[in-house]
N, C-alpha and C positions, 0 to 999 in steps of 0.2 A: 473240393471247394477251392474255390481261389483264393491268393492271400493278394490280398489290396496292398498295392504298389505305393508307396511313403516319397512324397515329395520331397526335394531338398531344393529348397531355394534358395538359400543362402551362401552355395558356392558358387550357384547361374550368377547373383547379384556382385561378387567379389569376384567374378569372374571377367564377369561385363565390365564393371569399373579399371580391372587391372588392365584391359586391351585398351580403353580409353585414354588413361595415364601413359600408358606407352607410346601410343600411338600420337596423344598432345605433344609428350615428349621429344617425340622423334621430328613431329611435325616443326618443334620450334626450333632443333638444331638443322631440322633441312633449310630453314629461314635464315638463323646464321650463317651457315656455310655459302647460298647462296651473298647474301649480304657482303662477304668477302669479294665476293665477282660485281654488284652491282654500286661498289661504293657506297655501303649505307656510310653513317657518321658511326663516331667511337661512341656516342651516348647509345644511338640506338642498337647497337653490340652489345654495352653492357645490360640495356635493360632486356635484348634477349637471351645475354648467358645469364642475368638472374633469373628469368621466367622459367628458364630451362631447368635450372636451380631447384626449385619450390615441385614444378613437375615432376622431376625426378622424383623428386623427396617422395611426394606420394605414391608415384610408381614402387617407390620401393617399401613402401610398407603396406601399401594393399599386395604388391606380389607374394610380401613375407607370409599374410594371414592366406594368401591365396595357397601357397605351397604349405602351411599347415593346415589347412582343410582339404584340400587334396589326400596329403599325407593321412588325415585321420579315415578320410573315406574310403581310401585302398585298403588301411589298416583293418578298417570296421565292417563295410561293406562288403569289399573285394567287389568292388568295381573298376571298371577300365578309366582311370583321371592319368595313366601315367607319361600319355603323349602331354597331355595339357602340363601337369608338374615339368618334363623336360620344358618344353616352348618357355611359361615364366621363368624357371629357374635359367633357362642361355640367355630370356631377357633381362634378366636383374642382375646378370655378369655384365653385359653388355652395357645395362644403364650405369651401375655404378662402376666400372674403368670408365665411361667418358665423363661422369660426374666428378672422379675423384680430374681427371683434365681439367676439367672448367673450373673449378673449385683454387685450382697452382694457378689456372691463367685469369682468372678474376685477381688471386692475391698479387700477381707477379704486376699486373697493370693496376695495381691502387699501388703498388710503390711500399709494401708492406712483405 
C-alpha cells in the first residue's frame, strides 16, 4: 500500500518570500552603489539606505523562521533542506554585516 505523501507548504511559501527580501534587498543596494557612480543627490541615498533598511529587516526575519523550519524538517522528516538552510544562513551573514554598515553610515551622516 502506498503511504500518501504529506504536503508542506509552508516552508515553499517562507521560502519564496525569503529569496524575494533578499533579492529586493540586494537589488536596492545595487541602486545605491550604482548611485555613487551616477551622482544621485544625498536625499536620494538616504531614502535608498533606508529602503534597504526596512528590507533587510524583513529579510532577516523571514530567513530566521526560514532556517527554523528547515531545521525542524531535517530534524522531523529527515529530508534534504540542508543546501537551502546553508544558501539563507550565508545570506543572513551577508545581509546583516552590510545592515549593521548602513546602519554606522546612516548614524555617522545625520551627525549623531
Amino acid at each position: 500500500m502506498r503511504r500518501k505523501k504529506t504536503v508542506l507548504w509552508l516552508p515553499g511559501i517562507i521560502n519564496k518570500f525569503t529569496l524575494y527580501a533578499f533579492l529586493l534587498s540586494f537589488m536596492i543596494l545595487s541602486f545605491y552603489l550604482l548611485g555613487n557612480f551616477q551622482q544621485f543627490t544625498d536625499e536620494t541615498q538616504d531614502i535608498l539606505l533606508r529602503l534597504f533598511r526596512y528590507a533587510a529587516l524583513i529579510f532577516m526575519v523571514t530567513g530566521f523562521y526560514n532556517l527554523v523550519i528547515d531545521i525542524v524538517i531535517i530534524i522531523k522528516k529527515h529530508q534534504f533542506y540542508v543546501v537551502r538552510f546553508i544558501l539563507t544562513l550565508t545570506g543572513e551573514v551577508f545581509i546583516i554585516t552590510i545592515f549593521i554598515g548602513i546602519s554606522i553610515l546612516l548614524n555617522i551622516s545625520k551627525g549623531g
